[in-house]
N, C-alpha and C positions, 0 to 999 in steps of 0.2 A: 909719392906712391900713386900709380894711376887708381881710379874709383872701379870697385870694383864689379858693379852690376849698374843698369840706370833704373831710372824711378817708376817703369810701371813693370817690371821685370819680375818683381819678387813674389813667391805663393807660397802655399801652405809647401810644398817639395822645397822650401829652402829653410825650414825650420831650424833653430838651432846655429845657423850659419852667422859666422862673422863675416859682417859687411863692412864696405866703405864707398858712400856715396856722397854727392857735390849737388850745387843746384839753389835753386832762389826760394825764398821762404814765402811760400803764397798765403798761410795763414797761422796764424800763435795762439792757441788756445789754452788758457791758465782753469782748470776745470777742477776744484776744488783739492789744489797741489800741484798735482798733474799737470805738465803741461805737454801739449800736443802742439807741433808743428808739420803741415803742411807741407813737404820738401819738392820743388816742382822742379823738372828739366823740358824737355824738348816733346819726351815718350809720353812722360805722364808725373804722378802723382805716388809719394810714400810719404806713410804718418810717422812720424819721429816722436817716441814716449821720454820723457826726461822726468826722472822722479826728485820729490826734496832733497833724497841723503847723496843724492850723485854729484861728483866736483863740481860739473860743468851748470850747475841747476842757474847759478849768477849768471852766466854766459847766456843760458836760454832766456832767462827772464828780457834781457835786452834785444833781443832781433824781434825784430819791425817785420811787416811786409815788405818782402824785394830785397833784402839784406842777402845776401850770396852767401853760402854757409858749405862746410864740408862736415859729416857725420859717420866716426863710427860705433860701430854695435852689434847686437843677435840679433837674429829674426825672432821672435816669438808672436805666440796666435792673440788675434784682436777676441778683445771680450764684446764689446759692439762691430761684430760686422758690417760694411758697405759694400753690397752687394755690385752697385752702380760701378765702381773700378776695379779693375784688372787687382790690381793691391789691396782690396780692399778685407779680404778676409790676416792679412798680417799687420805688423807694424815693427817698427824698431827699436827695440831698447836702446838709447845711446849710453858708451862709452866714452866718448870723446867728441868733444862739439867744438870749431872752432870759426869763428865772425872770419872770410876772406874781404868781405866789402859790404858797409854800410848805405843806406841808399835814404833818401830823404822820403815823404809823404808824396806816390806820385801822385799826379793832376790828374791822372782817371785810371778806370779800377782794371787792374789785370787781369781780368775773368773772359771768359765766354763772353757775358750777360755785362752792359757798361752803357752809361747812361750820358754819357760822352757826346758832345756834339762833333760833328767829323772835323769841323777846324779845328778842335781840340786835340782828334784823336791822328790827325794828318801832322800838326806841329809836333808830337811827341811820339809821330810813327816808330821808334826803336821800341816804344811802351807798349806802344799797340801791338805790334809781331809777336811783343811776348805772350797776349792770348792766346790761347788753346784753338779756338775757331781761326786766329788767322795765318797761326803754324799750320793749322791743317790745311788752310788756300795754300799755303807758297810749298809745303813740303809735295800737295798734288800737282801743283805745276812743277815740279821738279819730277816726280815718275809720269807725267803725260810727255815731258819734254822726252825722257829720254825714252821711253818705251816707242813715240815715233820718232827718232835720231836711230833705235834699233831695227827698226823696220828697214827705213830706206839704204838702211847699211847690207841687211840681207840683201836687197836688190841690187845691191850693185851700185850703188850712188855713193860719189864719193863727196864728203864735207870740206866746202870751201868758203875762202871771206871772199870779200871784196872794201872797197876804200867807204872809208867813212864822209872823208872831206872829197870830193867832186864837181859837178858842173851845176851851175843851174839853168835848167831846162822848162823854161815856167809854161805847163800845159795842165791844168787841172789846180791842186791845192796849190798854197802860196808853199814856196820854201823856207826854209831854214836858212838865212846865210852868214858866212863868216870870213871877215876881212883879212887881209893877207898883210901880215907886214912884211914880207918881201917883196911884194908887189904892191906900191899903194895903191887906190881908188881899184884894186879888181878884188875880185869876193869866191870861194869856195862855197857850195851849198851841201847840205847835210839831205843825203840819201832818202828820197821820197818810197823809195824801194831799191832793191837791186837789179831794176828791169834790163838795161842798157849792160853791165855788168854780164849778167848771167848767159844773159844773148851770146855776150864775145867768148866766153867759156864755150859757148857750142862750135865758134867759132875755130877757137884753137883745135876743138877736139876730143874733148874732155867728155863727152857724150851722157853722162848723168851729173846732176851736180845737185848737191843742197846744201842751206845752209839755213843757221838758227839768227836771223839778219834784225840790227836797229835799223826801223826806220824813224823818217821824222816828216811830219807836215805841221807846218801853221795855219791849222783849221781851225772854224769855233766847235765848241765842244759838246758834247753829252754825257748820261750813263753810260754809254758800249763803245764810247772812243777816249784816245788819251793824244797829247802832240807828240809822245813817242812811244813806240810800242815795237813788237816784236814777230817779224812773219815768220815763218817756215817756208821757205823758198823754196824751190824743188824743178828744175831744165832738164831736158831732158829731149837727145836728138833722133830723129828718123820715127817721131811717134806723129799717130794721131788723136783726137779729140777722146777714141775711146780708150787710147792707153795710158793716158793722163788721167782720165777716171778710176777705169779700173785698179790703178796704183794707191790711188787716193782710197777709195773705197776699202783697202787692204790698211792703209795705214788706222783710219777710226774702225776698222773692227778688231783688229788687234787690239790698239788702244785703249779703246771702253774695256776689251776681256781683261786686259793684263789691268788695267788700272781701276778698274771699278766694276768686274767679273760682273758686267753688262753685254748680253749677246743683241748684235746690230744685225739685224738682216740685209743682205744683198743679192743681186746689187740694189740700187736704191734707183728709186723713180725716178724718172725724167719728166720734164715737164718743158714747153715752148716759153719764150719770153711772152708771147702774146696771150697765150691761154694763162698764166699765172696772172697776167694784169686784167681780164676779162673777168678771170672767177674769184678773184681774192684780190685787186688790189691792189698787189704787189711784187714787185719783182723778189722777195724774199718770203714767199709765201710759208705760214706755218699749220704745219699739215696736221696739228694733233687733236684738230676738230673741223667738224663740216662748216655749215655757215656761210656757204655758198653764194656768191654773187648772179641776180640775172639779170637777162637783158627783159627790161618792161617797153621797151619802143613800142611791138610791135602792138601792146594792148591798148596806149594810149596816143595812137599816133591819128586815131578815128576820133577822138574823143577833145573836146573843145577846151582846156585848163588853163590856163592865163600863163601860170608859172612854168608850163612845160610848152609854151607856143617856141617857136625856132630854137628848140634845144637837140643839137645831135644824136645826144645819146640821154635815156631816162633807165637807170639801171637803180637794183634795188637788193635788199636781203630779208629772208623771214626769218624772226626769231619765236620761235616756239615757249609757248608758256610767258611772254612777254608781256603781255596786255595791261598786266597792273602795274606800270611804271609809272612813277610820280608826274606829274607837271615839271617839277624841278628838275626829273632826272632826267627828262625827254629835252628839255631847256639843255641842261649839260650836256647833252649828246649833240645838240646843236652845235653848242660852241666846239665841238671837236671837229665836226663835219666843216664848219667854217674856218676853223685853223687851219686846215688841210684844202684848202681851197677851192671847198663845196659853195652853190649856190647857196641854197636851201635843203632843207631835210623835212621830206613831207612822211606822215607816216599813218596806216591807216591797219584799224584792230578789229578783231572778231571775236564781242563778249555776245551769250546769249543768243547767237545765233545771228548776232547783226553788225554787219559792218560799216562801220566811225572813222573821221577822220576827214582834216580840214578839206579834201579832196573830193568826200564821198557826195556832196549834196552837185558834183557837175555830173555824176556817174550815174548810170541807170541801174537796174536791180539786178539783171543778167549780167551788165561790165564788172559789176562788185562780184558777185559770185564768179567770174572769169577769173578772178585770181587764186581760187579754192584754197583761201587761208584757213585751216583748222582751227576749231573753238581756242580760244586764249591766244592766237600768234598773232604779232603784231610785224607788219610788213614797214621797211623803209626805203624811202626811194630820195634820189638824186639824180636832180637835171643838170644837163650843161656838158661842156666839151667833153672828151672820152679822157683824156689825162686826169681833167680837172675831176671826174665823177670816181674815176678808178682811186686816186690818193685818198679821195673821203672816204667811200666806203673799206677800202682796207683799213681804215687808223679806225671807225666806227666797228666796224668786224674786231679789231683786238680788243676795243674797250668794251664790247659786250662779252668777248668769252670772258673777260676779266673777271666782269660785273656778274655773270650767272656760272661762275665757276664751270665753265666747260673744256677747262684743258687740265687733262689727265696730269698727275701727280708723277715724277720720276720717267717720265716717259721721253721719247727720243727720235725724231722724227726728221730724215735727210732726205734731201731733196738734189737734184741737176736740176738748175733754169738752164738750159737751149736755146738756140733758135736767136741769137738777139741779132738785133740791128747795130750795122755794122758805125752809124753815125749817127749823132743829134743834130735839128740846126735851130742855131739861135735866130730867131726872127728880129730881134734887139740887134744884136751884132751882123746880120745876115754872112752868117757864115758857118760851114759846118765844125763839130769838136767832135774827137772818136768818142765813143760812149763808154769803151774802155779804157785803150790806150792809144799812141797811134802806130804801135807797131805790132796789134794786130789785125791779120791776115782773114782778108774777103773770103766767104764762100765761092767768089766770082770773081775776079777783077773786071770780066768784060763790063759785068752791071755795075760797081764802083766807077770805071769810066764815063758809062752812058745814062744812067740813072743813078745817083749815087743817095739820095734818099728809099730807092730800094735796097741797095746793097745789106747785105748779111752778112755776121761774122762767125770764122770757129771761134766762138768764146762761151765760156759754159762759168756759173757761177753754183758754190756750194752752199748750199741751206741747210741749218739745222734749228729745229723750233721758230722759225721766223727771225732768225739772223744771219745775214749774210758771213760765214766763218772760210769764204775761201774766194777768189776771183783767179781763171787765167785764161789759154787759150792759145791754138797754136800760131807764131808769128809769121812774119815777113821773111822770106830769105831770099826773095829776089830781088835785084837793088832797085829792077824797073816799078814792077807792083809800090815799093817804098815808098819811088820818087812820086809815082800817081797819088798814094794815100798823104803824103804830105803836099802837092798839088792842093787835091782838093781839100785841104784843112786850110787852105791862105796863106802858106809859108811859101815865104819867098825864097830863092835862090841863096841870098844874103842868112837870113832866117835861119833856112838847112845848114849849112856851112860853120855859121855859129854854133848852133847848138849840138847840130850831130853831124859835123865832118869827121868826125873818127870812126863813127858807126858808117856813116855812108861808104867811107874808105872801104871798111871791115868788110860788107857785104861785094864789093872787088872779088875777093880772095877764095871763093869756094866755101858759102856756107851750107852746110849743111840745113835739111827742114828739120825744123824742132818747135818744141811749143812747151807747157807748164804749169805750175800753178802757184799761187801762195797762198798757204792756210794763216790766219789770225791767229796766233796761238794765242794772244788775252781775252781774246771771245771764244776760239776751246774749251778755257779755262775755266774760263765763268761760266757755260753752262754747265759742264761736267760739276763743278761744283757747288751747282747749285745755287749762286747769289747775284743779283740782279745789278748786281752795279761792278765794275769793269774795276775800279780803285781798290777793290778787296783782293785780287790776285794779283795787283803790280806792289811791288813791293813800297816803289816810296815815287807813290803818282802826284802828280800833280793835282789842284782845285778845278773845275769848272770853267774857272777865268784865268787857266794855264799858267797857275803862279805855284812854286813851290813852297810853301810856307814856314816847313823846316828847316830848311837853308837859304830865305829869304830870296829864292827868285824868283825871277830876272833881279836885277840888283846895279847899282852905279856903279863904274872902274873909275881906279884913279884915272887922272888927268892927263899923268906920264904914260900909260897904256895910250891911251887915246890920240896921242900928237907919236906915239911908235907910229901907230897905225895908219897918221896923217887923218885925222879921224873930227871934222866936230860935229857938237851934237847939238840943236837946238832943242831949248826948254820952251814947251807951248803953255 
């Protein structure tokens, strides 16, 4: 017999009712005869009464936590109310209780609340899902997914895959590769994205396309990244830069209403690549407090400092009400500013109406008053190259909103970066890398040819709270522009051919212009819901040091796989 209601379903309107419900026993309580069980599913929580004169009272007395049980019974009214759950004003008389599956003592607690180390709570991941907090990450990644899978269907995009096993194209992260036993010594690479892919779609014809895509990279890792993860892909032909936006912009305001009845205002600010790295820092600038970056050049470019002699740029930020920071804490801001490949971190305060700071005794009385720091704000400044001074002060700007709680609670803040440069060059390597990717597409080609450390791209990246949750940009579709942009990347004739003679073919043929985007959907995820680490919405992530622990990988093959494959492997 299927169950008849689930576990957070039932209220005072179902009184009287014989039920039959299923589900795991999250707690047994024996309270002077009495016993009360905890009956948990997916929804929620119903209390099971078992009295001493009832058959099954033997059967109650043996379930454990986690024991999978089925129950039937009446509804009748709770003499202790719990106001806290949905169920809480009922409970259930059983009539019939029956043990489906016993479960041993797990190795961390089923709850919300669990005091579980993550290698603990990563190896017994199936334990873990069973909590309440992290049903509710994967059940929202389930309506975030498909509430935007609804959107781009309204519009007219139609949902397509593309190949898992592929080429390798090594430009950026390291790949994923996989050896061919049909072919010895050559190798398939696992999907860095579906860039190459989605392109030829436009190619055919196909003129919207998206898809819910694995990718995979062998990167090192952090909190907001994983080695495989999952985009929202999204092509799309005869558009430009603003109708890629505009789309996107439709997709998170929907999204946040329908899934967490959050109204996002649009459209959403634009900002330059170069204005977000001048005021804040960062190419993924998080708007949901000031804290503004400026330029101090001009103040101390008269003034004689030792530490700021031949330094480009002396840029700097005030934080208000700052001035009673410890030694220690001004020490740790250090070391942030120097992990990020700050000089130094000078900083100077105004208690009492005087301004301090290891800097002040080369300054005059009217230089110190040039900076008109209000009573208690304490100014910090960074000398040195313009790169090197922009990395410190943004990663110093996040740890002080941190530190003095200045970003707004529940709030939601998107951004466009613009404007970027269409190329990097490595001084190391002397040679340029695309700063996106290398198929796209100059604001210019003439200045790509002739200047190509000027050149600019359409590519527009998505910010929301100081995370990058989107990158795209319109491509190449003319084979000539192509040939120039991999010209000037250092690929050689040989090069092209290997890695993208099918795509150079492809652009022969009539491509249409098109361009796109791909959203993050595990960093979506994660801010929408709320939790700071990227492993709470993937369902069975990997550690840090990209090892699976539950299924023990990466792991050895036998030796027979290995000689299929023509395959050896040195132990170092």
């Amino acid at each position: 017999m299927k169950y008849t209601h689930h576990n957070n379903e039932l209220n005072m309107k179902h009184l009287k009712e014989h039920v039959y419900l299923k589900g795991w026993a999250a707690k047994n309580r024996n309270l002077g005869g009495l016993i009360f069980i905890d009956l948990r599913d997916r929804f929620g929580i119903t209390q099971l009464v078992v009295k001493p004169e009832n058959p099954f009272y033997e059967t109650a007395l043996k379930i454990k936590n986690e024991y999978v049980i089925e129950a039937k019974g009446v509804v009748i009214e709770r003499e202790s109310k719990n106001m806290n759950i949905a169920t809480g004003e009922i409970e259930v008389e059983v009539e019939k209780l029956t043990i489906l599956s016993v479960a041993e003592t797990p190795p961390i607690i089923v709850s919300n609340d669990t005091d579980a180390l993550e290698e603990t709570r990563l190896k017994y991941r199936y334990l873990d899902l069973r909590r309440p907090v992290m049903q509710n990450f994967m059940i929202k990644r389930h309506e975030i997914t498909q509430a935007i899978r609804s959107v781009l269907v309204e519009e007219g995009f139609y949902e397509m895959e593309t190949p898992i096993l592929g080429k390798s194209t090594p430009e950026g992260a390291r790949d994923y590769l996989v050896p061919s036993r049909l072919y010895p010594g050559t190798f398939y690479a696992l999907p860095q994205s579906p860039q190459i892919y989605k392109q030829l779609f436009m190619v055919a014809g196909f003129e919207k396309y998206f898809q819910i895509a694995r990718c995979f990279r062998d990167e090192d890792l952090r909190a907001d990244r994983q080695p495989e993860f999952t985009q929202i892909d999204i092509e799309a032909s005869f558009v430009e830069p603003n109708d890629v936006q505009t789309l996107v912009e439709k997709v998170m305001v929907q999204t946040f209403k329908k899934v967490l009845n959050v109204e996002i205002e649009s459209p959403f600010v634009k900002m330059s690549y170069q204005e977000a790295m001048e005021k804040y820092g960062s190419d993924k600038p998080d708007m949901r407090y000031e804290l503004l970056i400026q330029d101090y050049q001009h103040v101390f470019e008269s003034i004689s400092i030792p530490l700021f002699e031949n330094k480009p740029s002396i840029r700097g930020l005030v934080l208000e009400n700052g001035s009673g920071l410890s030694r220690k804490k001004l020490d740790a801001l250090t070391g942030v500013v120097k992990k990020n490949h700050g000089e130094a971190l000078v900083y100077l305060k105004k208690l009492e109406g005087i301004v301090t700071g290891s800097i002040a005794k080369f300054m005059t009385e009217e230089q110190l008053e040039s900076l008109k720091l209000n009573e208690g704000a304490i100014l910090f400044l960074v000398p040195g190259e313009f790169e090197d001074v922009s990395s410190a002060l943004g990663a110093l700007r996040i740890e002080l909103a941190n530190e003095f709680n200045l970003i707004p609670e529940q709030s939601y803040k998107f951004l466009w970066v613009v404007d970027w440069p269409l190329l990097e060059y490595s001084e190391e390597e002397q040679r340029f890398y695309a700063k996106h990717h290398p198929f796209t597409a100059p604001e210019d080609p003439k200045v790509l040819k002739e200047n190509p450390k000027a050149a600019m791209a359409k590519a527009y990246d998505i910010v929301l709270n100081g995370y990058e949750i989107g990158g795209g940009s319109i491509r190449i579709h003319n084979q000539d522009v192509q040939k120039l942009m991999f010209d000037t990347l250092g690929l050689s004739k040989e090069d092209i051919q290997n890695r993208f003679g099918f795509f150079v073919d492809a652009l022969k043929y009539g491509t249409p212009p098109h361009g796109g985007l791909a959203l993050g959907l595990d960093r979506v995820v994660m801010l929408m819901t709320g939790t700071a680490n990227i492993k709470d919405v993937v369902a069975f992530p990997k550690t840090q040091s990209a090892k699976d622990i539950m299924m023990q990988a990466p792991s050895d093959v036998d030796q027979i796989q290995l000689e299929e494959l023509q395959i050896k492997v040195g132990k170092s």
